[in-house]
C-alpha positions in Angstrom: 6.2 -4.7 -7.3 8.9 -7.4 -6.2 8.9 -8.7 -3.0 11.8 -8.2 -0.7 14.6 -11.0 0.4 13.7 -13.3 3.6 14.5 -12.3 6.7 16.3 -16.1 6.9 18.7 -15.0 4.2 19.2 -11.1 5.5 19.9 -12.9 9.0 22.3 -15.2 7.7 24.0 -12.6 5.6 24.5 -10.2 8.6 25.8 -13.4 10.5 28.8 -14.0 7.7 30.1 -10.7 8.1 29.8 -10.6 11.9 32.0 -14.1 12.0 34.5 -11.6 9.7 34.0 -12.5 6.1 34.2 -9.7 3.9 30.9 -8.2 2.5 32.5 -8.9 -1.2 32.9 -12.5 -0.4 29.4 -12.8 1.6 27.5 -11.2 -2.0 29.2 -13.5 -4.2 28.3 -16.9 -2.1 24.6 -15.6 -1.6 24.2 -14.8 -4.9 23.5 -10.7 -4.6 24.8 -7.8 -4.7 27.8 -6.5 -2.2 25.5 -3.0 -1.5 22.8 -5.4 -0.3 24.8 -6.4 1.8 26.4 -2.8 2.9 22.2 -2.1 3.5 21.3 -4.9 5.2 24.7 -4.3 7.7 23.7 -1.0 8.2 19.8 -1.9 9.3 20.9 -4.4 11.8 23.1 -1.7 13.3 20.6 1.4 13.3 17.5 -0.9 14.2 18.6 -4.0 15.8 17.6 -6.3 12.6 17.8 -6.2 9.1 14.4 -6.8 8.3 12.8 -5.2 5.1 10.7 -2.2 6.0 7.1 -2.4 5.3 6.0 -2.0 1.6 2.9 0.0 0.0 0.3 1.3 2.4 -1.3 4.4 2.5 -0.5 7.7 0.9 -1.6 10.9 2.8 -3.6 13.2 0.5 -1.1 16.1 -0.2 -4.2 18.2 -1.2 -6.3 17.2 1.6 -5.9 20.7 4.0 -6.9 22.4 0.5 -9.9 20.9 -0.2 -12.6 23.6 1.3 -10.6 26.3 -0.2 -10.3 24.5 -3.7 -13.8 23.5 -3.8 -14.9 27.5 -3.1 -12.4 28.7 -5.6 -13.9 26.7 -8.2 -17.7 27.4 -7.3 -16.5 31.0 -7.4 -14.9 30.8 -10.7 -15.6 27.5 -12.5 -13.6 28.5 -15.1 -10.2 28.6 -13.9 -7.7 26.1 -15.8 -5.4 23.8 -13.6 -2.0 25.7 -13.6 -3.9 28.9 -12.7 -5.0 26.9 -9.6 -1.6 25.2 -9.1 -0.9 28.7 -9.4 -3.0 29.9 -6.5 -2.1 26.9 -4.9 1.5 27.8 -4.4 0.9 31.6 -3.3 -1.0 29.6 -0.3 2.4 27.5 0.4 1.3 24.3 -1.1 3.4 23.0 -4.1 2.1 20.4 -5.7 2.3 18.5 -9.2 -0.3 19.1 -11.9 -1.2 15.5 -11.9 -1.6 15.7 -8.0 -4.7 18.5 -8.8 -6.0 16.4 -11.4 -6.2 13.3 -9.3 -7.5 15.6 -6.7 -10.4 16.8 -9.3 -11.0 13.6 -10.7 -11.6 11.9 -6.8 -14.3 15.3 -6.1 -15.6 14.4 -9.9 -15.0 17.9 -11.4 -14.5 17.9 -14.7 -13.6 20.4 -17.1 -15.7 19.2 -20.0 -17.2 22.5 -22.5 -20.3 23.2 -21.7 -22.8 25.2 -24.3 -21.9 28.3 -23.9 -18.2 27.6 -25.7 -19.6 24.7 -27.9 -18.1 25.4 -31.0 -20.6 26.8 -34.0 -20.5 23.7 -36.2 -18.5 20.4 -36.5 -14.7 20.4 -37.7 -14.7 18.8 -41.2 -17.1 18.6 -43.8 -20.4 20.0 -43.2 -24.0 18.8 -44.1 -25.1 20.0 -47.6 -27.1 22.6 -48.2 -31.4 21.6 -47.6 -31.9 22.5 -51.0 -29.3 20.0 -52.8 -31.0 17.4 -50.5 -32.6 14.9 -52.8 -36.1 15.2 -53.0 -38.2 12.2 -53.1 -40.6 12.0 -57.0 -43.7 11.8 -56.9 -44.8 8.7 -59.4 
């Protein structure tokens, strides 16, 4: 991710346009953009500086008020497929992505491998001969 301007140059930008230059003329001798400098205006107005805002941090869990329920749903019926649980999901009020319950599976390590019971009969492709057109060691 890129990093944002300096708070030297946002300072000194905000400063120009103050003195009365116009934000067209302010862009073009910093070297930007004039919506920067339309944002940056606007941020020293609302908050008092035009400092970037703080970058990354953390995310709140969307599914995080779920997670008894969805771990009870799917001890009750482990065989439920994820858009019937996004399903369920949003008749309880919470809308989320399909990738948001995935993540959320993956992070409790569910899976939703086969298991034996619908383990195909055989392999896809060719199949082993026949035992009887196995070759058969001679006896010398």
């Amino acid at each position: 991710m890129a990093r944002p301007y300096s708070l030297d140059l946002r300072e000194r930008v905000v400063a120009q346009v103050a003195r009365g230059m116009t934000r067209q003329a302010v862009a073009e001798l910093n070297g930007i953009v004039s919506s920067t400098v339309t944002k940056w205006c606007g941020r020293q107005r609302q908050s008092g500086t035009p400092a970037a805002k703080a970058m990354g941090g953390h995310r709140p869990r969307k599914l995080r008020d779920e997670r008894d329920w969805l771990l009870a749903r799917l001890a009750e019926k482990p065989d439920l497929t994820l858009h019937a649980l996004l399903a369920e999901l949003r008749e309880r009020g919470t809308v989320v992505s399909c990738d948001t319950l995935w993540r959320f599976l993956r992070r409790e390590e569910i899976t939703f491998k086969k298991n034996l019971v619908r383990r195909r009969a055989g392999p896809a492709g060719r199949s082993p001969p026949p035992r009887s057109l196995e070759k058969i060691p001679r006896p010398d």
